[in-house]
N, C-alpha and C positions, 0 to 999 in steps of 0.2 A: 504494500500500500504506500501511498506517496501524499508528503503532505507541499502542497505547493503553495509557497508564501511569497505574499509581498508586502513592505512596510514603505511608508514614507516619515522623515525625518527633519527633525530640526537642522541639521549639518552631515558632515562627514564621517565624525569620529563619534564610534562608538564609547569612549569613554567620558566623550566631552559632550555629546548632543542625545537627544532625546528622540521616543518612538513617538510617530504621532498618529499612526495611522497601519492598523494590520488587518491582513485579511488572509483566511490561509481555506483552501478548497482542498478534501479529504478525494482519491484520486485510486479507482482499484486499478488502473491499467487501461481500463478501459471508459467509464465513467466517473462522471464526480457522485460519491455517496455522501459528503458532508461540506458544511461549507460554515465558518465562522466571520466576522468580518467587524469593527471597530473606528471609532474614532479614538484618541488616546491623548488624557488632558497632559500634556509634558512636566508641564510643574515648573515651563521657562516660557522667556519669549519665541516663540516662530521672528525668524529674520524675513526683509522683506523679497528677499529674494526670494526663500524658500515659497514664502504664499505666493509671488507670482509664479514660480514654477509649478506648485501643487494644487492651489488655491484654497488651501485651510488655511483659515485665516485665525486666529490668537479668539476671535470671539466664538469661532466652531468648536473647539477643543474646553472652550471654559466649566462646562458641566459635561462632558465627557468621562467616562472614567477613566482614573489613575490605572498605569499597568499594573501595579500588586492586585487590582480588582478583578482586573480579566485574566491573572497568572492562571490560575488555576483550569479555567476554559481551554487554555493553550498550552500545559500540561498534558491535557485529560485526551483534546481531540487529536496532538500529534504523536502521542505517544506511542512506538514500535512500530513508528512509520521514518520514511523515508525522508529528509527536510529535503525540498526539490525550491532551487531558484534561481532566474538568471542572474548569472555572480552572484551565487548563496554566500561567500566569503561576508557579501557587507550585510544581507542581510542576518544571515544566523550570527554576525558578530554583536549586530545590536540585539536580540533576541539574548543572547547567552548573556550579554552585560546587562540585558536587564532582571534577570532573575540572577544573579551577580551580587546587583546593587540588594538584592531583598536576602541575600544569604543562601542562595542556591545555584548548585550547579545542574545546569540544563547542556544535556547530550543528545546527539541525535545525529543518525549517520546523514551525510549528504550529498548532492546529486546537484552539480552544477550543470545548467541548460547551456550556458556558454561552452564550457568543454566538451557538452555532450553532442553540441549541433555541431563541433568542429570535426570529432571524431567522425559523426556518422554521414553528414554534408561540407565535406572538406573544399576548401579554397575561395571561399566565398568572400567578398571583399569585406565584409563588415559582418560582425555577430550581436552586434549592439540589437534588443528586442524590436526596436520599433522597424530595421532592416529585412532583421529576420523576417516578420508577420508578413511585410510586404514582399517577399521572395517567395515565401511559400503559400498565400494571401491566404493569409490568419488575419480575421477582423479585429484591431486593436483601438476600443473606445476608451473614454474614460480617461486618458493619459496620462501618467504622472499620479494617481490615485491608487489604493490600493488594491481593492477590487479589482479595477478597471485590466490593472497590469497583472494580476495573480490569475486573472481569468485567461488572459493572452497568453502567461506561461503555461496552463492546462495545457490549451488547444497545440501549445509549439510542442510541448513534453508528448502528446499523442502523435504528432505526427513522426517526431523523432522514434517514436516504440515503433508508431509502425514503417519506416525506414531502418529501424536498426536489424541488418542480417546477419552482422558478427555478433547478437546475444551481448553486445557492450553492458546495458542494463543490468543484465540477469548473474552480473556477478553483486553487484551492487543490493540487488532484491533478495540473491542468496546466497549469503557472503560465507566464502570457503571455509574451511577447517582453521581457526585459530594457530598463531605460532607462537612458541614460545611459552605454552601452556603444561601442565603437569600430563604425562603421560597416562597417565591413569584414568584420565578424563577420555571417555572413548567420543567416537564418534555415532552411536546408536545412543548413549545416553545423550546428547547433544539432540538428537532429532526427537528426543521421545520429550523434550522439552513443550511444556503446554503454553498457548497461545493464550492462557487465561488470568482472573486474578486471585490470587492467594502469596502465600509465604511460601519464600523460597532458605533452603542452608546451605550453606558449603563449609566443607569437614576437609580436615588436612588427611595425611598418611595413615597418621596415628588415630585418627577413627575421630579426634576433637573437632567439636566446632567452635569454627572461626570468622563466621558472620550471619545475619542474618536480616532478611531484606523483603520487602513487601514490592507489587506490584500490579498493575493492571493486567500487563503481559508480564507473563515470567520467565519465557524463552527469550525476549527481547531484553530485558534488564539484563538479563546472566551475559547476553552476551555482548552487550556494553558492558560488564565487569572481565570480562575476556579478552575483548581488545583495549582494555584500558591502557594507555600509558603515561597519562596524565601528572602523575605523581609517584615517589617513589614507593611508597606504600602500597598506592593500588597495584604497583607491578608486581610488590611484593606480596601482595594477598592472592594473587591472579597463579603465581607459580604454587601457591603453597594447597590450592584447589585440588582435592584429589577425586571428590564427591560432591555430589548435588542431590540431597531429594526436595519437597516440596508439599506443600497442604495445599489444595483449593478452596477459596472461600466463597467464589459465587459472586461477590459484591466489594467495594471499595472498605468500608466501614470495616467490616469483618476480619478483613486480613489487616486494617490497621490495628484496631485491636488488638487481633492477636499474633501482630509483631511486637506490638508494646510490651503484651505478658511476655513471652517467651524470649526477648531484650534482657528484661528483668529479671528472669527465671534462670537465664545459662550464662548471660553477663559476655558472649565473645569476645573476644580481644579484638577481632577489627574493626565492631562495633566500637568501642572506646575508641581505637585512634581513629578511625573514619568518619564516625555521626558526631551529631552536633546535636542536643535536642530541637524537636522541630519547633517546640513551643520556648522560647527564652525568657519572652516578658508577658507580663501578667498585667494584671489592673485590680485593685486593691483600694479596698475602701476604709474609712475611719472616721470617728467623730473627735473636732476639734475642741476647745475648751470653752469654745460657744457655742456647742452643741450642733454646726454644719456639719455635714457629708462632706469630706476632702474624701477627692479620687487621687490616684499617682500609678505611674507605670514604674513596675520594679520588677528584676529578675525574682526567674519564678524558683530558683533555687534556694531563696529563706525557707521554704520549707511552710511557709501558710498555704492557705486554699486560695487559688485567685478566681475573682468574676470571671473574667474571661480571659484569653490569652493571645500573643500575635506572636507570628515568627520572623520578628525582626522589630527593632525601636520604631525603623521608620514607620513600618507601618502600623504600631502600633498607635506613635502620634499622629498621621493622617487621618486615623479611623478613628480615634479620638475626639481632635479637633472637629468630625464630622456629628460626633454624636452631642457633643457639648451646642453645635449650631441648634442641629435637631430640636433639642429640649433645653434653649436656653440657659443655657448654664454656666457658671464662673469660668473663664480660663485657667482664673488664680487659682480658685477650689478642685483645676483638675489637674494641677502641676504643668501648666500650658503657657504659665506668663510667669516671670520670676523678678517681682523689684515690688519696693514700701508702696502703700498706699491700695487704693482703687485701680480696677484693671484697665488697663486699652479700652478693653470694647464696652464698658461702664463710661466711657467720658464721649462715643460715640451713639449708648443709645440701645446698645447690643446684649448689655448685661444689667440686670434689674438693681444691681447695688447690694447681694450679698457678701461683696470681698469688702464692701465699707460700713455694714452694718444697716445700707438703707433697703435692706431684705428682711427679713426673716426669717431662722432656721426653719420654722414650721414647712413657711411657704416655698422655701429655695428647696428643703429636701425631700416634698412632692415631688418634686420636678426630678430630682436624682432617682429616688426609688422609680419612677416611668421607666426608665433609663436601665435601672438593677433587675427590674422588671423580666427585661426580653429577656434574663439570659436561665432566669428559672425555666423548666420543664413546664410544658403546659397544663401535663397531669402529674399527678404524683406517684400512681401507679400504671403501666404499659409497657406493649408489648414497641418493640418497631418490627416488622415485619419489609425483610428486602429479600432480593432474589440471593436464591438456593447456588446449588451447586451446578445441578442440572433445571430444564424445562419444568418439571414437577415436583420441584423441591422448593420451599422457602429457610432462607437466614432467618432465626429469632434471638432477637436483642432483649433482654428484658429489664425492666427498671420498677424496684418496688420500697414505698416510700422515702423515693429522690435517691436510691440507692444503686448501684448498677449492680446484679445477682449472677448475671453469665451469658453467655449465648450457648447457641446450638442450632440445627437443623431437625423440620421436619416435613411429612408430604404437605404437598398447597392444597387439600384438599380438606385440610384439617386446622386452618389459617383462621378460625373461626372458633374453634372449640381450645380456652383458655388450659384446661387443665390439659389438653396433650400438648397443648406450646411450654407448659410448667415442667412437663416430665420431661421434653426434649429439651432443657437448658442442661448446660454443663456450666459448672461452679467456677466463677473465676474472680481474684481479688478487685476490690475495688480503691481506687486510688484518684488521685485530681486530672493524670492524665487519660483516663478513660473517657472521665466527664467533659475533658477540652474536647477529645477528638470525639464523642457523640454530639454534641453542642454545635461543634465550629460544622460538622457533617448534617446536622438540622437546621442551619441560619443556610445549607447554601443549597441544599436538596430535595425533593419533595418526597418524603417517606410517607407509608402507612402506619397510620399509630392505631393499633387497640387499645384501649381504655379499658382500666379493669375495673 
């Protein structure tokens, strides 16, 4: 599968200029089966060159979403696909720096159109897209936008498949036998790798495990941890691979889960030197000696419970600063504005004057509890009910008063009747990061909830 992207940008450089604009078209070879697409507020100025070339102009992008918002969409749809674009270099460079900047590393093998049209339509005086289209009359609308040009690389990427009769693609779609890997690592457990999601282990020689890892596709991750060479650690974990088995979970939720337990449970050593937790910072609440609600973002490693959690500062204070707009709220009161007196946004109009007393705790910490509000459960006991393992299986999540009990699997048939969803839990501890990742996977997915 091929994920064909195209973005437009504030500048040139990847470390200095911003995405403004992505659209990426899911691509089996043959047709498009998914399509995503964006405007992308920068968080700078657009130059004006830039908008006469693109035409986004600084007021299109203003309520836009930030990329930590749509990280996740562009995770999820290119994930075990192929990154496909003309000169992918610039584009998959702002792409990886921006999940970069938010504390992640994004991987994805890729397929430049420029190389590929040279290879397989050699000598042609120009490979620049807009040449191309008109050489081989691919309609190219939209110009300089993202869509516009993501759509044009589709149409050039197909015509190039079907012109290629050295199979150029087909090493790239099914990339050879790894080098440089542990011997023991056959090539039939390689293919018996499942396309699906659950938790995956790799075990050294010695029968120990030495990592453990969650994914959408599990054949695809393993083997981006097999061509890695990234760092010297990953090369170092990559030879020390001697086995692989794996759990299926059916669903996203599920295998996070229960990568968290079994993290926690067997502790591997390249889990320590490789992960990071996903969740760092927290959001934390307190009453001050006048009886306000103070919020504050603070690593979630003190060891208290936090409201909610982000994986990364930044984006905790973006989403922050968005919820304090929401429900009018002190900047000062949410660790957002640091200096004596009355805040900013109180001398503009914006804050009702609880950081200067012309509030009241009563009425300023209605307004907080709205806010502490979302992030309780909506029931207090329930089931969540996601997809199984197979077609007539369902995932059961269960949560009993505000408690997380365990999950398990059972027939969908039976998705109804409380006490077989009770017998098919299996026991699993409960801890804060259980409740982030069921939380942060309910603020952004549309699950079945039973109510008990």
């Amino acid at each position: 599968m091929f994920a064909v992207v195209d973005i437009e940008t504030t500048g040139g450089s990847p470390r200095k200029e911003k995405i403004t604009e992505i659209a990426v078209y899911i691509h089996d070879g043959l047709k498009i089966v998914d399509e995503f697409s964006s405007l992308v507020n920068p968080e700078c100025n657009i130059p004006y060159f830039i908008t006469g070339l693109t035409g986004i102009t600084n007021e299109m992008v203003s309520d836009a979403p930030k990329f930590f918002e749509i990280a996740r969409e562009i995770v999820q749809i290119t994930e075990g696909h192929i990154f496909v674009a003309h000169n992918v270099n610039f584009d998959y460079s702002f792409v990886r720096q921006e999940f970069k900047n938010l504390g992640f590393e994004f991987n994805r093998k890729t397929l430049d159109t420029v190389k590929f049209a040279r290879q397989v339509i050699p000598g042609l005086p120009s490979y620049s897209l807009g040449r191309l289209c008109k050489q081989l009359n691919i309609s190219l609308t939209n110009r300089h936008r993202a869509a516009g040009d993501a759509l044009a690389t589709v149409k050039l990427l197909e015509e190039l498949l079907s012109r290629d009769k050295k199979k150029i693609a087909s090493k790239i779609l099914k990339p050879g036998y790894p080098q440089g890997i542990n011997p023991n690592i056959s090539k039939k457990l390689l293919n018996k790798l499942p396309e699906e999601h659950g938790v995956y282990y790799l075990w050294d020689e010695q029968g120990e495990l030495i990592y453990i890892g969650k994914s959408i596709n599990i054949r695809s991750r393993i083997f981006q941890h097999l061509y890695n060479n990234s760092t010297h650690r990953a090369m170092e974990m990559r030879e020390k691979v001697a086995d692989i088995t794996w759990e299926l979970t059916g669903n996203e939720l599920t295998a996070l889960l229960l990568e968290s337990d079994e993290i926690k449970k067997h502790k591997p050593i390249y889990n320590r030197k490789l992960r990071r937790s996903v969740f760092v910072l927290g959001l934390f609440s307190k009453l001050d000696k006048e009886g306000y609600i103070i919020l504050s973002l603070e690593s979630t490693n003190n060891g208290d419970q936090a409201i909610t959690t982000f994986t990364s500062k930044r984006e905790g204070k973006e989403i922050l600063h968005k919820w304090v707009a929401e429900f009018k709220l002190c900047q000062k009161f949410a660790g957002l504005y640091d200096h004596a007196g009355a805040c900013f946004q109180h001398g503009i109009g914006e804050c009702n004057g609880a950081c200067c007393g012309a509030e009241s705790p009563e009425v300023y910490n209605a307004r907080v509890q709205q806010l502490l509000n979302k992030f309780e459960y909506a029931y207090h006991n329930f089931f969540m009910i996601l997809q199984g393992r197979t077609k007539d299986e369902i995932s059961v999540i269960w949560i009993k008063n505000g408690q997380f009990q365990g999950m398990g699997y059972a027939p969908a048939e039976h998705q109804q009747n409380t006490d077989l969803l009770q017998d098919a839990i299996k026991s699993y501890p409960d801890n804060r990061d259980v409740h982030a990742l069921i939380k942060m996977y309910l603020r952004k997915n549309d699950v079945r909830i039973l109510q008990i």
